[in-house]
C-alpha positions in Angstrom: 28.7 -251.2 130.0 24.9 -250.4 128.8 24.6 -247.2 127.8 21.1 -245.6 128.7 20.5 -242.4 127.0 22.7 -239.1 125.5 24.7 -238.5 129.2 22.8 -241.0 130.9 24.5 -242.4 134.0 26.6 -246.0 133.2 28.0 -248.7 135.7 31.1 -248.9 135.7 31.8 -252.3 135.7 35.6 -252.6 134.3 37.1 -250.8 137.1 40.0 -253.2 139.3 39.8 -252.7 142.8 42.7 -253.5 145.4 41.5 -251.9 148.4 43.2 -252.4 151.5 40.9 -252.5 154.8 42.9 -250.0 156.9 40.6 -247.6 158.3 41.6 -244.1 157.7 39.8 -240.7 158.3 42.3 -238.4 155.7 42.7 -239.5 152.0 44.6 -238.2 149.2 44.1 -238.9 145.7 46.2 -238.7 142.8 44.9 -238.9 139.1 47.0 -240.5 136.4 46.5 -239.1 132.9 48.0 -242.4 131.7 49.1 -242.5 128.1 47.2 -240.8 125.2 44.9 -243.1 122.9 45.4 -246.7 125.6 42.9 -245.9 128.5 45.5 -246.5 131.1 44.8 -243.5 133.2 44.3 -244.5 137.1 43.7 -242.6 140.4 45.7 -243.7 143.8 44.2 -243.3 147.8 46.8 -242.7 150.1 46.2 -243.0 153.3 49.0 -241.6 155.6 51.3 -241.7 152.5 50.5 -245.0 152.2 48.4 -246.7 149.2 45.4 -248.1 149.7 43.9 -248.6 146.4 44.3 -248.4 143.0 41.9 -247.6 140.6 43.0 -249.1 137.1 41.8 -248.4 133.5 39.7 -245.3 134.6 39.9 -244.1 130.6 42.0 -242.0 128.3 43.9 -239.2 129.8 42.6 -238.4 133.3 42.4 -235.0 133.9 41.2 -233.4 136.9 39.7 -234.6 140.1 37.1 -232.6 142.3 36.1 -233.7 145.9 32.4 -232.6 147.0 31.6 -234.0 150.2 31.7 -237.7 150.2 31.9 -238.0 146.2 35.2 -237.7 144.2 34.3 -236.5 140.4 36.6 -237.5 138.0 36.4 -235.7 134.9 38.2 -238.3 131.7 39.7 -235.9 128.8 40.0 -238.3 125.8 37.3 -240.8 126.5 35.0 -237.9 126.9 33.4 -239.2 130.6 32.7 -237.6 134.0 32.8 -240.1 136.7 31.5 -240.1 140.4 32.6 -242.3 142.9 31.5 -242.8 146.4 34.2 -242.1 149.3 34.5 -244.1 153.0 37.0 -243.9 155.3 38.6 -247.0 153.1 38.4 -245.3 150.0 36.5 -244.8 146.6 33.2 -247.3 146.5 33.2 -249.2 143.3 31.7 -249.2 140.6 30.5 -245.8 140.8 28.4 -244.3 137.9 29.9 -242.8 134.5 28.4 -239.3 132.8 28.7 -239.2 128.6 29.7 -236.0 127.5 28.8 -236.5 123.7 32.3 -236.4 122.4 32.9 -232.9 124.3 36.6 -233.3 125.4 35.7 -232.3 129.1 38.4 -230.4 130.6 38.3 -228.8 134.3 35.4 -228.1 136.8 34.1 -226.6 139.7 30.8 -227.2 142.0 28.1 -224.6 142.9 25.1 -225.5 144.4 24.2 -228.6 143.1 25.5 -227.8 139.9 28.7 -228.9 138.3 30.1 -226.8 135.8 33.0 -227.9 133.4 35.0 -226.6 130.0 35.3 -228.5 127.1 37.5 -228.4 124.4 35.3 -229.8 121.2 32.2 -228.5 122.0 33.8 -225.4 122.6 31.3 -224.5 125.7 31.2 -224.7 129.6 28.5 -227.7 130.4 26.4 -227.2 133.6 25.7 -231.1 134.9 22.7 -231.0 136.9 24.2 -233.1 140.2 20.5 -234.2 141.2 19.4 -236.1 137.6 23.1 -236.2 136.5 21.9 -234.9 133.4 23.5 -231.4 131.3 20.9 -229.0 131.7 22.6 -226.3 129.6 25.6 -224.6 128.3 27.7 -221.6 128.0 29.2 -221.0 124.6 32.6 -220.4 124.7 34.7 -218.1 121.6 37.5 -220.7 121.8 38.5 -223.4 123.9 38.1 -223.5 127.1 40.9 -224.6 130.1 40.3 -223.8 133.5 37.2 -222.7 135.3 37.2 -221.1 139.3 34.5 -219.6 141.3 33.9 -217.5 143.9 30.5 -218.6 144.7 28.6 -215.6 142.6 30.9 -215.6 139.2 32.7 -218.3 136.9 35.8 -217.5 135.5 37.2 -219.6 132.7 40.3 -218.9 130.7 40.8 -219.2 127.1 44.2 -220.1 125.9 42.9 -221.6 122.6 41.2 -219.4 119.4 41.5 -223.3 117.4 42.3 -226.4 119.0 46.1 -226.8 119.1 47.1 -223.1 117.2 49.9 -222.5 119.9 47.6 -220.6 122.7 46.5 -217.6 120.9 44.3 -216.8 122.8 44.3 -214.1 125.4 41.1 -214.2 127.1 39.4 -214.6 130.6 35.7 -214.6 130.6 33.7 -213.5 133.5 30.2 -215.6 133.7 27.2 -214.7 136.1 26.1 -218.0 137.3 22.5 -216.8 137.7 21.9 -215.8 133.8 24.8 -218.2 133.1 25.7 -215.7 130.4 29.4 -213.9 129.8 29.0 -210.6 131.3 32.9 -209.1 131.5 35.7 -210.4 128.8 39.0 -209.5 130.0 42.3 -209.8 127.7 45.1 -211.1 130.3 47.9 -212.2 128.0 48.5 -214.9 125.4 47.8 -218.4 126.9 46.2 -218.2 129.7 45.7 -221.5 131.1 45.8 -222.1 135.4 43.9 -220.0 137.7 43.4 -219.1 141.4 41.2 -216.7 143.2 43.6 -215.2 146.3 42.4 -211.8 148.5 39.8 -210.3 145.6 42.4 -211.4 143.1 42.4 -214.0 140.0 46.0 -215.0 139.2 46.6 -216.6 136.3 49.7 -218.9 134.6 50.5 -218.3 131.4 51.7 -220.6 128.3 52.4 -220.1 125.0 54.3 -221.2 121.8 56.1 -220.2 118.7 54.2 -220.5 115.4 56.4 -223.6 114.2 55.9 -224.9 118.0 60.0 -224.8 118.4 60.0 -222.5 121.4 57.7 -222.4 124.4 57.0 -219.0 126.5 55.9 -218.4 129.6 54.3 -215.6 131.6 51.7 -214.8 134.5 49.3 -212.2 135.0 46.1 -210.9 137.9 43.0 -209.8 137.9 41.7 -207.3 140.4 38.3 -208.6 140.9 37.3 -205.0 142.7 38.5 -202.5 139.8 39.3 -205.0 136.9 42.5 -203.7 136.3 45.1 -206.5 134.3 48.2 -206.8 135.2 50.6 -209.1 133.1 54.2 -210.3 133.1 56.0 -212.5 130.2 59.5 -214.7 131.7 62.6 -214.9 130.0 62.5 -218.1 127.8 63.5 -221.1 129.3 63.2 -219.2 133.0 60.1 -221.1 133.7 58.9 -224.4 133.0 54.7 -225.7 133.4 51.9 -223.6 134.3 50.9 -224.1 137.6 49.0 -221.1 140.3 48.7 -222.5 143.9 48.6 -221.0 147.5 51.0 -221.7 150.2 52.1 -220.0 153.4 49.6 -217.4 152.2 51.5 -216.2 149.4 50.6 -217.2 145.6 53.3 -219.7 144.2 54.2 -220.2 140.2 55.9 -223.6 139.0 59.4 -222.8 138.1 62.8 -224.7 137.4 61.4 -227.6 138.7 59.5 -226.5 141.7 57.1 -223.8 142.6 58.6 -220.1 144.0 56.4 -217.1 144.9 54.8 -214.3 143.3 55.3 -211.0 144.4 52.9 -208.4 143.7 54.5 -207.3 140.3 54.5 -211.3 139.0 58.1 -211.1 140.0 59.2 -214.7 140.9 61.4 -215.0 144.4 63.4 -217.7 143.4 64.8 -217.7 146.5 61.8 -219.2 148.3 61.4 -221.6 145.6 60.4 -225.2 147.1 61.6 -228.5 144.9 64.2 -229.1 142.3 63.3 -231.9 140.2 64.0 -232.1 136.2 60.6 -233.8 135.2 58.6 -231.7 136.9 54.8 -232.4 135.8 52.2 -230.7 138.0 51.8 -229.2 141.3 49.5 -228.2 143.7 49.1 -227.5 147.6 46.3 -228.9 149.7 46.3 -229.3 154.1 50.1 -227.2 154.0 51.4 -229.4 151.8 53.0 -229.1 148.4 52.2 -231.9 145.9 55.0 -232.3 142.9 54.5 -235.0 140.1 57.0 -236.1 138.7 56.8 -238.3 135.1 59.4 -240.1 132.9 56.5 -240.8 130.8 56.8 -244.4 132.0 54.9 -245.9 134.6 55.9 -246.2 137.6 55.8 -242.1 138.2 56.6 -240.1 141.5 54.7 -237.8 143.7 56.8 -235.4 146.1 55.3 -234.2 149.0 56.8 -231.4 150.8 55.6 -229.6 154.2 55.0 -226.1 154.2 58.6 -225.2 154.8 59.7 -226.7 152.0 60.5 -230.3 153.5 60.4 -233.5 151.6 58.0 -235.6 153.6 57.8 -238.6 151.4 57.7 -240.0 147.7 54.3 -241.3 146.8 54.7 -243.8 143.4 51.6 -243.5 141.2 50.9 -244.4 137.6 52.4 -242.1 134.5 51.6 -239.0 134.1 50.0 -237.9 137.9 48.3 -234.4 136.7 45.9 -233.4 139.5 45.4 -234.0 142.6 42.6 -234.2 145.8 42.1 -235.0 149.5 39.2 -235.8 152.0 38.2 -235.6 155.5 36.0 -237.7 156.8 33.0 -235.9 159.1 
């Protein structure tokens, strides 16, 4: 790999494809963090719930994946890359082209108008990637470190479960950022750890995770947003109750990972455990996409699971995927 310039665009040359030649019109792609420090992270098409192709050796600790019209973005935690790969109807195009972040620690993203904007641990900022010159054209400084980042088209929100990298979510903050001065207008205190949001009916519902000071207990709690009045409402769970820090929506109702599995919020944060979907002791990351529920499972040995249950709480099928699957992503062709 040549690079050209400070986040220039790179070939990706190192890349093993094993693409199958089944047409198929619906894709769904899993990202595999892969192990910290080896560069093993991978993504997986599905087609029909079955694989297609495998993507090998994507980099260190694959983090989140973002469909925009027939590109996948791929956003690489630990080796510090954005990557953008084509899509067809037999998957992702190879090589694709590779974005330096100058040693940022990218984390999450979203897309507005031509303009990709993701958080960054290191650099302690929200990086706006220009998606026409693939270059940064500014940033958004940050008081902290950064997590996730959502949109409702006119506003970013980004939550900020870190003061310092790694000092057991102290922090309590969700920013409100106007896209057009791209400058923090609104700071809202939601509850220690904030960390995975949805927007839902005028609504930002947030997951919540957060850790003793010697790092031997871990807490959990959710909190919302009203987007109209900006009124906070928060809840902390008993400990060990819950376990990961998973939002989605489902059946129109906002779901919470829980025990395993994912079970509704009720208007207070209370969880309906009763409606709870999945049961599965290694529960890694969740998320709901087409009426269906996506549960990774890990060992923390490759080979690792996806579950996929319908919107009635079925189990469709078992995907396998490499270790670690942590987000996930699906496409329809035109």
């Amino acid at each position: 790999m040549k690079k050209i310039t400070f986040f220039s665009i790179l070939l990706i040359f190192s890349c093993e494809d094993s693409l199958d030649q089944d047409q198929s019109s619906n894709l769904v792609f899993v990202a595999s963090e892969g192990t910290y420090g080896n560069s093993d992270g991978s993504i997986a098409v599905f087609s029909e719930n079955e694989k297609i192709q495998t993507i090998d050796a994507v980099g260190d600790v694959v983090q989140s994946l973002l469909v925009d019209g027939n590109n996948l973005f791929v956003i690489v935690n630990n080796s510090h890359l954005i990557k953008r790969y084509s899509i067809t109807e037999t998957g992702l195009s190879l090589p694709g082209i590779e974005i330096e972040t100058d040693n940022s620690s990218p984390r999450e993203m979203v897309i507005v108008n031509d303009k990709l904007y993701f958080t960054n641990w290191n650099s302690r900022d929200v990086k706006v990637l220009d998606l026409i010159t693939f270059s940064v054209s500014s940033t958004i400084s940050i008081d902290g470190t950064p997590e996730d980042i959502v949109t409702d088209g006119d506003f970013l929100w980004v939550s900020i479960p870190q003061l310092e990298l790694y000092d057991g979510n102290n922090g309590s903050s969700v920013v409100k950022i106007d896209l057009d001065s791209e400058e923090i207008i609104e700071t809202y205190d939601v509850g220690r750890g904030p960390e995975h949001m949805l927007i839902q009916d005028n609504t930002l519902w947030i997951s919540r995770t957060f850790y003793a000071s010697d790092w031997s207990s871990t807490y959990y709690g959710s909190s919302k947003l009203d987007l109209i009045s900006g009124e906070v409402t928060t809840i902390n769970y008993g400990l060990g109750l819950v376990c990961g820090g998973n939002v989605l929506k489902m059946n129109n109702e906002v779901y919470r990972t829980v025990n395993g599995g994912v079970a509704p919020l009720d208007a207070a944060l209370e969880l309906n455990i009763s409606g709870k979907i999945g049961s599965y002791q290694n529960l890694y990351s969740a998320s709901s996409m087409s009426d269906n529920l996506y549960l990774g499972t890990s060992d923390y040995v490759a080979p690792d699971t996806v579950n996929i249950h319908n919107n009635l709480g079925e189990l469709k099928s078992t995907l396998v995927v490499g270790v670690l699957p942590g987000d996930f992503a699906t496409w329809e062709s035109d």
